[in-house]
Backbone as CSV, one residue per row, in Angstrom:
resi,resn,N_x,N_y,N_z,CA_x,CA_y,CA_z,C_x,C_y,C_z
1,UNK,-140.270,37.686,-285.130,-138.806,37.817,-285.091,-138.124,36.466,-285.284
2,UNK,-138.745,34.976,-284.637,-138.556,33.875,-284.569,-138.097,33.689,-286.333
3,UNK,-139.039,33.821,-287.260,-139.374,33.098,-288.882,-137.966,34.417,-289.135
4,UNK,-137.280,35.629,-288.750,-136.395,36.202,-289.509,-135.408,35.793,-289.047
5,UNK,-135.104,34.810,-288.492,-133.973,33.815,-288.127,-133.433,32.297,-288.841
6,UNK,-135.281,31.967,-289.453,-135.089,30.499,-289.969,-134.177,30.265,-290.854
7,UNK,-133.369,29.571,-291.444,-132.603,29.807,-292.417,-130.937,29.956,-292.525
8,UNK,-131.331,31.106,-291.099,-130.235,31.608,-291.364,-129.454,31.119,-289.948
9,UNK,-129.636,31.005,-288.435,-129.255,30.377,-287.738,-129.944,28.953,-286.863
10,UNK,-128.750,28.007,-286.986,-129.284,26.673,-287.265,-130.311,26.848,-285.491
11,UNK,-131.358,26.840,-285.420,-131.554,27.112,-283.950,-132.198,25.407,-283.445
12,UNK,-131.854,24.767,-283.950,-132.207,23.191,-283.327,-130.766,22.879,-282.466
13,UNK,-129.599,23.498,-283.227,-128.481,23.572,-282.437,-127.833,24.759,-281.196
14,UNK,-128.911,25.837,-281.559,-128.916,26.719,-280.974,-129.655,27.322,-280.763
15,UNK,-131.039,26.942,-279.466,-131.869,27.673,-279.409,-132.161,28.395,-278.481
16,UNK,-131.658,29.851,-279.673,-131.590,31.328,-278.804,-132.997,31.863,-278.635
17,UNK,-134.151,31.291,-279.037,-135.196,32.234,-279.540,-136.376,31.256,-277.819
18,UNK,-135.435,30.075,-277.346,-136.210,29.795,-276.333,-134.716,29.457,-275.141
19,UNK,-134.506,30.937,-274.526,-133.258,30.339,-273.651,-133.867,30.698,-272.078
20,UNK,-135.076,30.608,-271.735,-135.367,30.671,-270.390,-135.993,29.044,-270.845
21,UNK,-136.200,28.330,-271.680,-136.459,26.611,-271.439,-134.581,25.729,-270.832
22,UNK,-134.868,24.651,-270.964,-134.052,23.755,-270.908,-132.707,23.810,-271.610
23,UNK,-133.531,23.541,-272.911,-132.468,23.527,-273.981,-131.611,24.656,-273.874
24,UNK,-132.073,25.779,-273.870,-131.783,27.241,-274.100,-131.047,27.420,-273.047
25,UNK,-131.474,26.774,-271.624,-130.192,27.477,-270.674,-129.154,26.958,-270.766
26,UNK,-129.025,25.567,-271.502,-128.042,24.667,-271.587,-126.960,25.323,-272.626
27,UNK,-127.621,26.181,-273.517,-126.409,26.764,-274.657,-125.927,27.579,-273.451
28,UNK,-126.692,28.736,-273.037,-126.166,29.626,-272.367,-124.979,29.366,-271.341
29,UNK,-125.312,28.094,-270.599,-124.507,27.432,-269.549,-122.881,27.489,-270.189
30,UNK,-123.069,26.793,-272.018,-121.776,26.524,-271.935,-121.033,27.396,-272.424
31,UNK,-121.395,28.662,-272.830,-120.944,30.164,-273.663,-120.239,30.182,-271.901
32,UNK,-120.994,30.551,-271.038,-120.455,31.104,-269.742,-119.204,30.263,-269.498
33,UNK,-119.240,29.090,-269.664,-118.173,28.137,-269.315,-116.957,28.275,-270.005
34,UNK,-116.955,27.959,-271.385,-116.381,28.443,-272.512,-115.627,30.102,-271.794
35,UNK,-116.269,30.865,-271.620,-115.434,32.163,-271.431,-114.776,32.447,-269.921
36,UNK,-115.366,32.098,-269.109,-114.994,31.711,-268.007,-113.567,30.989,-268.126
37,UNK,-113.474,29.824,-268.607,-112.684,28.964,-268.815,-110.911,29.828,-269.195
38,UNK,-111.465,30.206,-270.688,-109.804,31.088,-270.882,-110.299,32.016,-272.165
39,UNK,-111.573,32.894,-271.611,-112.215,34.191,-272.503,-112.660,34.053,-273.877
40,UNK,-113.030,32.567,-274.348,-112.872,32.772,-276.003,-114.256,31.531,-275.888
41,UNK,-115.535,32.040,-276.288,-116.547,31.265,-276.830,-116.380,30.508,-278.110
42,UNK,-116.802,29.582,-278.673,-116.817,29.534,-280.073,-117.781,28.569,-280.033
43,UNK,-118.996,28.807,-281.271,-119.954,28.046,-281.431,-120.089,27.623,-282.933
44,UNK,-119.407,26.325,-283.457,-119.557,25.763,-284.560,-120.434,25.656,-285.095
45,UNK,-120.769,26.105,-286.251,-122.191,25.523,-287.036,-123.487,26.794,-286.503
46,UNK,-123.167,27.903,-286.227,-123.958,28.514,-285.492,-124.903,29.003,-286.932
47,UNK,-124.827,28.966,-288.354,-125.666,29.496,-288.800,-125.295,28.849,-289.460
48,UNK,-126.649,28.496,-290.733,-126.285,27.368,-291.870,-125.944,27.873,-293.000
49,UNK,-125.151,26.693,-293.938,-124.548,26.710,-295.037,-125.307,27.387,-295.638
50,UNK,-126.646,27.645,-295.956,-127.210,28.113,-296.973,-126.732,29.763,-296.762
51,UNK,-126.792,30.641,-295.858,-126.840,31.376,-295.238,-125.219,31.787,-296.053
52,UNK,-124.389,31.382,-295.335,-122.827,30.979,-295.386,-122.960,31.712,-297.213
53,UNK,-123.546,30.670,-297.840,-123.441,30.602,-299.271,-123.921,32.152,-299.543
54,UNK,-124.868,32.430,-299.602,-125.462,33.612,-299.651,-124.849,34.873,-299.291
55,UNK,-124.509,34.757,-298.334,-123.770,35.971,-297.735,-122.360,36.202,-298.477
56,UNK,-121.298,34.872,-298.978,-120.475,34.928,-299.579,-120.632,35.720,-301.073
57,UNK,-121.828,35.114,-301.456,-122.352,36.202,-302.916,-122.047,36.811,-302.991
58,UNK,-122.991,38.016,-301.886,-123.045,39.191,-301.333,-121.883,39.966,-301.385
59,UNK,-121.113,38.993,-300.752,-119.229,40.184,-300.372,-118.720,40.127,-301.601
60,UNK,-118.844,38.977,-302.332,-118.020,38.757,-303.835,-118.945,39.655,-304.797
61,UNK,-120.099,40.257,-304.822,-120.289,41.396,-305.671,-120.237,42.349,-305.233
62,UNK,-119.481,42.946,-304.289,-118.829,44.183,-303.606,-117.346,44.035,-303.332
63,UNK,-116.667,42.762,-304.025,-114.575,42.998,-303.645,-114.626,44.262,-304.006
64,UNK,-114.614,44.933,-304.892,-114.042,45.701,-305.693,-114.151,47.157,-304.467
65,UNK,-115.206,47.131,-303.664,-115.076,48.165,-303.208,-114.765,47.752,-301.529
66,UNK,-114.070,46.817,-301.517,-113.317,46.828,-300.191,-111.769,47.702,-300.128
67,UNK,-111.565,48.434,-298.933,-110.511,49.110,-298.578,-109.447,48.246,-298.038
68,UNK,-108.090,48.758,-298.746,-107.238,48.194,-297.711,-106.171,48.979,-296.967
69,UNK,-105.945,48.244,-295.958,-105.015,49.166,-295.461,-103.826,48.008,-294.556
70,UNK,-102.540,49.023,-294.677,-101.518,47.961,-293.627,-101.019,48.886,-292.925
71,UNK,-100.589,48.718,-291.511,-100.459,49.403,-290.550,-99.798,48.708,-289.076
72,UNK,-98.631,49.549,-288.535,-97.858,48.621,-287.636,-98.563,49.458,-286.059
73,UNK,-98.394,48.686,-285.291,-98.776,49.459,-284.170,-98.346,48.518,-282.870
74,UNK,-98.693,49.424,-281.456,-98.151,48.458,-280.319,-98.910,47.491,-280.147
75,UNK,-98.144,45.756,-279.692,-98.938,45.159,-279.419,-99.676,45.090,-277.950
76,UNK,-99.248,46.328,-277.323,-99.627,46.207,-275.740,-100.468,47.406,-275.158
77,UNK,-100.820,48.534,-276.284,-101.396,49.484,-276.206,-100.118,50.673,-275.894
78,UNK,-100.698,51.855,-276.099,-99.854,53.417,-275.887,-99.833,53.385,-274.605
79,UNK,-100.565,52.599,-273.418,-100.760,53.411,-272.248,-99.888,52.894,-271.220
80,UNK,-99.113,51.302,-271.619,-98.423,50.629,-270.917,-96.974,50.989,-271.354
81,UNK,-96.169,50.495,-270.004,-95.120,51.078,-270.089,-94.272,49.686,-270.401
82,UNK,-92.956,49.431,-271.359,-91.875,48.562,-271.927,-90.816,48.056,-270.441
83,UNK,-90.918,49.124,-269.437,-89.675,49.091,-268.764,-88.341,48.208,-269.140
84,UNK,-88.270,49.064,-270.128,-87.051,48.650,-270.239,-86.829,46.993,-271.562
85,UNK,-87.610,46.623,-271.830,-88.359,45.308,-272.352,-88.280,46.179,-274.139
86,UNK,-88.080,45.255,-274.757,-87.931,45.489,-276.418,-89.297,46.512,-276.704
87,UNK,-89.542,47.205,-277.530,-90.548,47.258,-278.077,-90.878,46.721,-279.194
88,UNK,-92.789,46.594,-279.164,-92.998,45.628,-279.961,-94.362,45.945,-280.681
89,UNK,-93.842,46.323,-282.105,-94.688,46.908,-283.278,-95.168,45.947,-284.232
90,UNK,-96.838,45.483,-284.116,-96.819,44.213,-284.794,-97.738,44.794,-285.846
91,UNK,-97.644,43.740,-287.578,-98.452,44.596,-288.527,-99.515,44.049,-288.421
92,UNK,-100.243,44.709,-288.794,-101.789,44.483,-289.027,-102.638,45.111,-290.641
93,UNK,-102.456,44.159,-291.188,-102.769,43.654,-293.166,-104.067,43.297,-293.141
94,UNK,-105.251,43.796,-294.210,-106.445,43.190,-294.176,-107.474,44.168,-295.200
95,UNK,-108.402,43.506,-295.748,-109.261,44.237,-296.571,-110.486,44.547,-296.001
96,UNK,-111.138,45.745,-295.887,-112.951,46.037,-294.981,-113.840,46.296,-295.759
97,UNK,-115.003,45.665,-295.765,-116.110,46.342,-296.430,-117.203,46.571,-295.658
98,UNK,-117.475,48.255,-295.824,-118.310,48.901,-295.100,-119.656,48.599,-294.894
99,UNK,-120.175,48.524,-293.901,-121.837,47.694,-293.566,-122.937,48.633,-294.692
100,UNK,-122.538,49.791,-294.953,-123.492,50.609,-295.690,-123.475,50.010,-297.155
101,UNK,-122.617,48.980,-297.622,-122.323,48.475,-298.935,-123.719,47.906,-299.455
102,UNK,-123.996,46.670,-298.133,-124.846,45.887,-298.168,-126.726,46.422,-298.283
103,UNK,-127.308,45.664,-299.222,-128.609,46.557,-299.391,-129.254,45.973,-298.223
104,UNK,-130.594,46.714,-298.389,-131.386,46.247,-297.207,-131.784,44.894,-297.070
105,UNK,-131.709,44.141,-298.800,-132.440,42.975,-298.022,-130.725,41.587,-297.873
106,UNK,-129.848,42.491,-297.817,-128.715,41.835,-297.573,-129.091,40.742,-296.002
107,UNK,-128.454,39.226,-295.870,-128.658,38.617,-295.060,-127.858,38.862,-294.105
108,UNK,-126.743,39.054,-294.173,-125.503,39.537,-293.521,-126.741,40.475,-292.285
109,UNK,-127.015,41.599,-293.263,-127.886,42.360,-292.254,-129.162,42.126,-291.072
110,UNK,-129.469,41.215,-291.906,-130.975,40.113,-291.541,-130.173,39.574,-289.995
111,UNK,-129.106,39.137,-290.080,-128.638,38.683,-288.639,-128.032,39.682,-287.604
112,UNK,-127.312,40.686,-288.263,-127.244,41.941,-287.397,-127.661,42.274,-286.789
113,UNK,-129.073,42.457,-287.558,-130.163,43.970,-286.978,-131.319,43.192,-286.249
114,UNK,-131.351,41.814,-285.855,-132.122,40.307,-285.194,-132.090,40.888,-283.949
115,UNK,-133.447,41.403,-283.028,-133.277,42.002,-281.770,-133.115,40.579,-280.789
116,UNK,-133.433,38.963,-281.456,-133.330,37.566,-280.640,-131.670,37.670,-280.589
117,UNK,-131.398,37.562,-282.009,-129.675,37.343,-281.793,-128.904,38.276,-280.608
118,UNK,-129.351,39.662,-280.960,-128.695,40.654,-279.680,-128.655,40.447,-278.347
119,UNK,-129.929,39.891,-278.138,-130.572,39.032,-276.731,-130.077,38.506,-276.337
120,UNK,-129.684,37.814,-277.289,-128.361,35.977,-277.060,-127.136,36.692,-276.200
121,UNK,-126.519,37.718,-277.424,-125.189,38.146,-276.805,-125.204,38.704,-275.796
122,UNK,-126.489,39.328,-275.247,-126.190,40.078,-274.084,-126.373,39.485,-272.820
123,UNK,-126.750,38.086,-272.479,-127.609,37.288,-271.824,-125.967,36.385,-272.101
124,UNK,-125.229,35.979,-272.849,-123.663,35.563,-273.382,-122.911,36.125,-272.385
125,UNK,-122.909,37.743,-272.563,-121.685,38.753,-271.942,-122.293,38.778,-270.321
126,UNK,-123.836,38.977,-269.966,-124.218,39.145,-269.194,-124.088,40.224,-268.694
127,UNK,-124.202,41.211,-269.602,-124.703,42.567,-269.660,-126.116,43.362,-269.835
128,UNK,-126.362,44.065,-268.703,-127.268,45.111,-268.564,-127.545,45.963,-269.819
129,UNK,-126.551,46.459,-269.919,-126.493,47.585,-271.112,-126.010,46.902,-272.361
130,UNK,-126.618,46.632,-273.505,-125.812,45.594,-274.916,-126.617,46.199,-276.106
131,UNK,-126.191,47.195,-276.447,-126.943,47.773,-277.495,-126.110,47.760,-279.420
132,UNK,-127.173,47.345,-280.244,-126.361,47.270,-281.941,-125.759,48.763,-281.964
133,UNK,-124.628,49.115,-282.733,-124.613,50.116,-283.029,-125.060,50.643,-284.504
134,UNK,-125.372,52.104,-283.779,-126.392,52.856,-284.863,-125.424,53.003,-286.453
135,UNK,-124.029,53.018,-286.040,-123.387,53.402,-287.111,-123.536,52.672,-288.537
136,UNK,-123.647,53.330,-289.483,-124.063,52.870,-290.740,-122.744,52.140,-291.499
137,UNK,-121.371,52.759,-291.179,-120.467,51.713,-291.452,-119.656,50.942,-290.885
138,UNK,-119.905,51.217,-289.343,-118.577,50.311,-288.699,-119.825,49.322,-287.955
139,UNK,-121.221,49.542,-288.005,-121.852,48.685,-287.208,-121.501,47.427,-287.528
140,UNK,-121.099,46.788,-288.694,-121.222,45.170,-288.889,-119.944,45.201,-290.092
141,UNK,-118.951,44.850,-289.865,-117.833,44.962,-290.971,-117.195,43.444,-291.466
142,UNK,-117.397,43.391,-293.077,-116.793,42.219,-293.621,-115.447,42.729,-293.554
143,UNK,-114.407,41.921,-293.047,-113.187,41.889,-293.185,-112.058,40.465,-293.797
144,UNK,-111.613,41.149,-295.182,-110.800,39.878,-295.880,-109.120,40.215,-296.030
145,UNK,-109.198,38.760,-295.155,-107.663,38.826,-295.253,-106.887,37.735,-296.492
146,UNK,-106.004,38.232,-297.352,-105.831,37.749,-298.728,-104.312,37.141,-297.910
147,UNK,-103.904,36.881,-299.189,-102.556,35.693,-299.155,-101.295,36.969,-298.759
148,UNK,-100.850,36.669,-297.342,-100.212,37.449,-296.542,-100.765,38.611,-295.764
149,UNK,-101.434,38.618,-295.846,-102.771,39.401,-294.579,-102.601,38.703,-293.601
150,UNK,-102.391,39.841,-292.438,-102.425,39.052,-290.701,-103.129,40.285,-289.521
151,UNK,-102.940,39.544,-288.915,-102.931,40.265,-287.450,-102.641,39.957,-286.611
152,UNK,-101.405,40.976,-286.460,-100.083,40.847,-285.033,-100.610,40.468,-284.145
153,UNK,-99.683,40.069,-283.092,-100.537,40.043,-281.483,-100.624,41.574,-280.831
154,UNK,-101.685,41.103,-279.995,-102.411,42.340,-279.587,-103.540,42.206,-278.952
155,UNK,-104.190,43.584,-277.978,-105.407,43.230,-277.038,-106.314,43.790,-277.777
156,UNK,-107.588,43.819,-277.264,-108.459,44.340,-277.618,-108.574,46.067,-276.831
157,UNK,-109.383,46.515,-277.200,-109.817,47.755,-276.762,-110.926,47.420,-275.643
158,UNK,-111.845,46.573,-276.100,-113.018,46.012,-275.096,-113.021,44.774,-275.159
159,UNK,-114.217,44.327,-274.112,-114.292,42.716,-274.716,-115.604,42.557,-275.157
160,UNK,-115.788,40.831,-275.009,-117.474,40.863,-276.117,-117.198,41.185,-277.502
161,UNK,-116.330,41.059,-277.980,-115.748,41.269,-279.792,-116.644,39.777,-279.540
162,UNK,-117.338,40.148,-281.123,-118.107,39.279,-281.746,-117.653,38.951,-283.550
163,UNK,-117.868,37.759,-283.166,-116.950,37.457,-285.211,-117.573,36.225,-285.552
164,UNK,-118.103,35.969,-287.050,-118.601,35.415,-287.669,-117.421,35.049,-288.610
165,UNK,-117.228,33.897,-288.594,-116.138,32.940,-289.850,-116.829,32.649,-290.974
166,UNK,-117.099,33.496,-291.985,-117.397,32.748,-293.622,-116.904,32.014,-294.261
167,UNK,-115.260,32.348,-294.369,-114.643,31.635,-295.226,-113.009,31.424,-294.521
168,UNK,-113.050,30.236,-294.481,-111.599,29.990,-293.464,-110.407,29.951,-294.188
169,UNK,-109.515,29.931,-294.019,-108.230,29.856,-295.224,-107.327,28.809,-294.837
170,UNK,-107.293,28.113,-295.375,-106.626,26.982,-295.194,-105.152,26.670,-295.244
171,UNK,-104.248,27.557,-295.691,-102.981,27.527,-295.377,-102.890,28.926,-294.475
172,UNK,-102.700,28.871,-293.434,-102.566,30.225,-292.467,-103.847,30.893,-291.928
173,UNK,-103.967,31.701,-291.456,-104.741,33.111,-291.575,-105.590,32.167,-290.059
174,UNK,-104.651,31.292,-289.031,-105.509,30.642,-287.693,-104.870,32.224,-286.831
175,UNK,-106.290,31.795,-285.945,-106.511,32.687,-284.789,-105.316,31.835,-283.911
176,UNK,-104.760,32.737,-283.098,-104.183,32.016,-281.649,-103.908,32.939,-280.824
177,UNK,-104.395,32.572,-279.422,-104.559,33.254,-278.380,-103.663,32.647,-276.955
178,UNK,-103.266,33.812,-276.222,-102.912,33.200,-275.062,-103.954,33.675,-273.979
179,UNK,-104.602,32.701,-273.320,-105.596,32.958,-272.352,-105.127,33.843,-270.892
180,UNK,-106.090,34.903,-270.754,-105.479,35.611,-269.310,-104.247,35.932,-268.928
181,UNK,-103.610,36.360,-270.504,-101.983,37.203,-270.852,-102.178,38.136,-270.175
182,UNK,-103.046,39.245,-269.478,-103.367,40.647,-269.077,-103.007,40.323,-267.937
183,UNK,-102.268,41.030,-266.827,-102.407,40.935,-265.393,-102.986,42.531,-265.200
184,UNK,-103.553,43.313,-266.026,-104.280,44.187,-265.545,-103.057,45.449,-264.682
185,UNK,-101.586,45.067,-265.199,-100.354,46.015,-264.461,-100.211,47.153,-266.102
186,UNK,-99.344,47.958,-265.361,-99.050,49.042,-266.045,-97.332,48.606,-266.739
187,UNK,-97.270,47.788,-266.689,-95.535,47.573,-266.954,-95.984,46.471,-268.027
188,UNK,-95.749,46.557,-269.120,-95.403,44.831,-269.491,-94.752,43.877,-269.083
189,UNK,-94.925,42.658,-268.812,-93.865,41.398,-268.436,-93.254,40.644,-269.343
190,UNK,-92.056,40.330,-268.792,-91.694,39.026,-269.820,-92.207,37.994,-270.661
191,UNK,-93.688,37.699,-269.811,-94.020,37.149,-270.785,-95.087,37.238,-271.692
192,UNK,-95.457,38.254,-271.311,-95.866,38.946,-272.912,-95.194,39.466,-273.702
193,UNK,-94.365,39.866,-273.290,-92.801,40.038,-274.639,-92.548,38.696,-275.186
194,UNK,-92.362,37.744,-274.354,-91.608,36.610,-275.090,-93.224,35.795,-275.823
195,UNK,-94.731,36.072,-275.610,-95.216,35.805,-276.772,-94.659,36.608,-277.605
196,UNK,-95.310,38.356,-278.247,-95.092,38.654,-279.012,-93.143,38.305,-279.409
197,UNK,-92.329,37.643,-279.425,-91.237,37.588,-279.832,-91.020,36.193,-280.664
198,UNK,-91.879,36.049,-279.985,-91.706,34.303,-281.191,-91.896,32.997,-279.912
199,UNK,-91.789,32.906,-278.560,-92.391,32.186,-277.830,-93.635,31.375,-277.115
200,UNK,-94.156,30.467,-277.939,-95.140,29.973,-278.138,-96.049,29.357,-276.870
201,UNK,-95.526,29.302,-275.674,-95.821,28.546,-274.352,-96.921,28.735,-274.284
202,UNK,-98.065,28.312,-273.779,-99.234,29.563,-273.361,-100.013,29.662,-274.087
203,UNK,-99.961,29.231,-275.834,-100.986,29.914,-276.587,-101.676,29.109,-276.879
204,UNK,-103.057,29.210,-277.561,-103.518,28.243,-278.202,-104.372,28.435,-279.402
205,UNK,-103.710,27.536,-280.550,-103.880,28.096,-281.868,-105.465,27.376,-282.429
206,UNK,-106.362,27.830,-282.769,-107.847,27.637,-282.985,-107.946,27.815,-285.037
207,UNK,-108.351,26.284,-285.327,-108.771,26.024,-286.385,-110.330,26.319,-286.453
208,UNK,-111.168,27.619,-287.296,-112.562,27.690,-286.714,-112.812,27.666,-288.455
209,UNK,-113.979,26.210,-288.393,-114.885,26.562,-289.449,-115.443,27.495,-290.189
210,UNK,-115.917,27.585,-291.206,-116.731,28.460,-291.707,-118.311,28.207,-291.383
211,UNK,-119.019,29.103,-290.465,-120.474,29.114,-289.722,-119.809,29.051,-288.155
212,UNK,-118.839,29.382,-287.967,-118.008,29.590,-286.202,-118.974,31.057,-285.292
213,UNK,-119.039,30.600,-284.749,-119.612,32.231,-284.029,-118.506,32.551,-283.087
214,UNK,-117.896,33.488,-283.361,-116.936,33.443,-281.998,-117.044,34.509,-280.909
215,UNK,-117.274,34.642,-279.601,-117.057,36.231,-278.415,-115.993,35.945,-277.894
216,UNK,-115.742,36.817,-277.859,-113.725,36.821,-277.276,-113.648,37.678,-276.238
217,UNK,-113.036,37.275,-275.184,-112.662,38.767,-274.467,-111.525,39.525,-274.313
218,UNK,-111.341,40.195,-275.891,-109.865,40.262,-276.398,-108.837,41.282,-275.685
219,UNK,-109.360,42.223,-274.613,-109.070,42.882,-273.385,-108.339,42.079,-272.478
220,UNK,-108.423,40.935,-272.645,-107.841,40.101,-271.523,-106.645,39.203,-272.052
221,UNK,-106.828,38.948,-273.106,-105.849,38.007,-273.769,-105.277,37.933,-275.345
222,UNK,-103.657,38.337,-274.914,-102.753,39.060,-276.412,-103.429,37.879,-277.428
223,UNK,-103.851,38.330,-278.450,-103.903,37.346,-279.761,-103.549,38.068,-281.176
224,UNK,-103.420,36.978,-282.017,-103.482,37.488,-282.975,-104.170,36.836,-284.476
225,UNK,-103.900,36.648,-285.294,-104.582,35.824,-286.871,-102.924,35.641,-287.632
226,UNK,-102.554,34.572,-287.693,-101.650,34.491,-288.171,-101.318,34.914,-289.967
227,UNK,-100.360,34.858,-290.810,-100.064,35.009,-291.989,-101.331,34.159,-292.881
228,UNK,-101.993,34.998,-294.161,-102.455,34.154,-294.337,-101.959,33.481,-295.802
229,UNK,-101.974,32.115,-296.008,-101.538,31.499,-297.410,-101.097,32.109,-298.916
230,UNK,-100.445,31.227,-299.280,-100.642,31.939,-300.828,-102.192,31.399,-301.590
231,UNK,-102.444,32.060,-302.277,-103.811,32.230,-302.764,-105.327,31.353,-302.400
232,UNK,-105.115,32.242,-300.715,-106.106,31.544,-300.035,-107.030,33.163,-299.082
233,UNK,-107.744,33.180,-298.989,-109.011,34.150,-298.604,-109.656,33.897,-296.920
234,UNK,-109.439,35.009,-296.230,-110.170,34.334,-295.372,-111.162,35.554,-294.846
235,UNK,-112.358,34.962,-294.404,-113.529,36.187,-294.676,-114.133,35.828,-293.778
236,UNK,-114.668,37.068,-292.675,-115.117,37.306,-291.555,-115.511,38.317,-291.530
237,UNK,-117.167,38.311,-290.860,-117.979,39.287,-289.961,-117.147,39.456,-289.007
238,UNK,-117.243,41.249,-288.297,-117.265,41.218,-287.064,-118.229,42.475,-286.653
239,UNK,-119.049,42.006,-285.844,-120.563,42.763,-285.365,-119.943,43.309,-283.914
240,UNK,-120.556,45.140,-283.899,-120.265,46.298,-283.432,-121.365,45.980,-282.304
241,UNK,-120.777,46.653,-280.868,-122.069,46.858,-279.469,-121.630,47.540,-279.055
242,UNK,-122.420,48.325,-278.438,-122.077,48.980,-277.353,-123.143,49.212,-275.920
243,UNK,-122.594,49.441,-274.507,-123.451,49.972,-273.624,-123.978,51.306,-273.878
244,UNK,-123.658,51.821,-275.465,-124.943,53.077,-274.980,-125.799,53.227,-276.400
245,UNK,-126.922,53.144,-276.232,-127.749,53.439,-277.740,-127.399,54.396,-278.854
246,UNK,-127.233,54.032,-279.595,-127.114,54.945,-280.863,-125.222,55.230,-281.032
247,UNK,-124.907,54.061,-280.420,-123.420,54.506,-280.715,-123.233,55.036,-281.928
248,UNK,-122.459,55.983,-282.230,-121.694,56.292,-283.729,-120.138,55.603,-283.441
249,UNK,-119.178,55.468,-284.329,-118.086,55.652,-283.739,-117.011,56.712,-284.742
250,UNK,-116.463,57.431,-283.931,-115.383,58.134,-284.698,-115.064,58.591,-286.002
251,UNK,-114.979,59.944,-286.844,-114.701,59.196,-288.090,-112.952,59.121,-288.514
252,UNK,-112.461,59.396,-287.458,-110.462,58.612,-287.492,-110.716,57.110,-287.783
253,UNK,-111.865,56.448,-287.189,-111.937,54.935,-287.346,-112.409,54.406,-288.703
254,UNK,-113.431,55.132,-288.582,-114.362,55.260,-290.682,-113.123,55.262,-291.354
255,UNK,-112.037,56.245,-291.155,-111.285,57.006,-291.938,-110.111,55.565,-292.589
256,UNK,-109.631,55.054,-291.351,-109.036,54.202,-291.132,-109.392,52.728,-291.548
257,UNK,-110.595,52.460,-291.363,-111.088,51.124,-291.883,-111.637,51.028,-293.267
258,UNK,-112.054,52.417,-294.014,-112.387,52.583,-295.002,-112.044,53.329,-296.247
259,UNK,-111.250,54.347,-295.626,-110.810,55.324,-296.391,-111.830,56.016,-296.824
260,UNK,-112.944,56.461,-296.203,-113.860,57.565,-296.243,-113.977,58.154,-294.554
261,UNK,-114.643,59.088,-294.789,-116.020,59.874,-293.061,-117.266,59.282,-293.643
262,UNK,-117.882,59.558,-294.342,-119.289,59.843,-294.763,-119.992,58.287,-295.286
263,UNK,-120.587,57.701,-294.528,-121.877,56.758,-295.594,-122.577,56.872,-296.651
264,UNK,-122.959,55.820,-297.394,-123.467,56.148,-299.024,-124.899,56.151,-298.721
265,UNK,-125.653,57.461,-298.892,-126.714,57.729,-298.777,-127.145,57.358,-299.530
């Protein structure tokens, strides 16, 4: 399992494949710290250029069959209540290409389907239960955001979102987050209105390389991906888990991220 890693994650900088040694508890130490800190890991350089290069191939002889879609929605979820507070519908612009695109000996996949890498994250989250999902298209999704592609602020659904940075965009398209925005209440507050409104206090805007590994615990803290440039690309993995084996997910979500139900057999 060790040699289906070489190559592709730099492990002299990150060695996941020995994390009950020294070295190894020392990454682990600072992922915990890192999220602990204000929910957002990020590990630079986590897989090498060659890799990077390769995988970029890969997505660039499949543009053609990426989906797009634009779509406004709450930035605070359906289940919380405005009292009284603006409402606040942020868009969300972006292109997906389905994990079933990629052939088998795709690298993209080679790091996915890595039972060491999974290890990492779950030993990361410090979870019992951390399983790949079974799904053939939402398990591992390239997502490109083109010149004016974003994503509003907003929480996550879970945490442990996992994202791989390929290609960064250099005028726009930065992540920024406000750390431990959630107080876990049923009302929104002021000041999560006055982020999503244009009030910047609180946040913090993250320039991430291309080879970034990022875990977020986007449940906890409003973020979003800002506007991205004029004719600038920005291209990202983001790899699917779940606590129960063989997840599928939904096909409203297939439907939605792809504009199909069905995988290409």
């Amino acid at each position: 399992m060790g040699k289906d890693l070489n190559g592709i994650i730099d492990l002299n900088r990150y060695p996941i494949l020995s994390l009950n040694e020294v070295n190894g508890r020392g990454t682990l130490q600072d992922c915990h710290s890192q999220l602990e800190k204000n929910s957002l890991c990020l590990l630079p350089q986590f897989v090498t250029k060659r890799f990077i290069s390769e995988v970029l191939t890969e997505i660039r002889e499949h543009n053609n069959k990426a989906f797009y879609r634009e779509h406004w929605r709450s930035a605070f979820g359906a289940s919380r209540s405005l009292s009284g507070l603006k409402s606040a519908k942020t868009r969300a612009s972006m292109h997906s290409i389905a994990f079933d695109i990629f052939p088998e000996t795709s690298k993209l996949r080679s790091l996915y389907e890595s039972e060491p890498f999974t290890k990492f994250l779950r030993k990361v989250l410090k979870k019992d239960k951390f399983f790949k999902c079974a799904d053939q298209m939402v398990g591992c999704i390239v997502t490109i955001c083109r010149e004016n592609d974003e994503l509003g602020w907003h929480y996550d659904p879970n945490d442990g979102v996992v994202t791989l940075m390929l290609q960064k965009s250099e005028v726009g398209g930065k992540f920024e987050f406000a750390p431990n925005s959630h107080p876990n209440e049923e009302i929104v507050n002021e000041h999560e209105q006055a982020i999503v409104s244009g009030s910047r206090y609180n946040t913090h805007l993250v320039d991430q390389d291309a080879g970034t590994l990022s875990i977020f615990n986007g449940s906890k803290a409003l973020h979003r991906v800002t506007p991205v440039g004029k004719g600038e690309e920005r291209i990202m993995a983001i790899f699917s888990y779940s606590d129960t084996p063989g997840y599928v997910f939904r096909d409203d979500v297939r439907q939605n991220f792809f504009g199909r139900k069905k995988a290409i057999i």
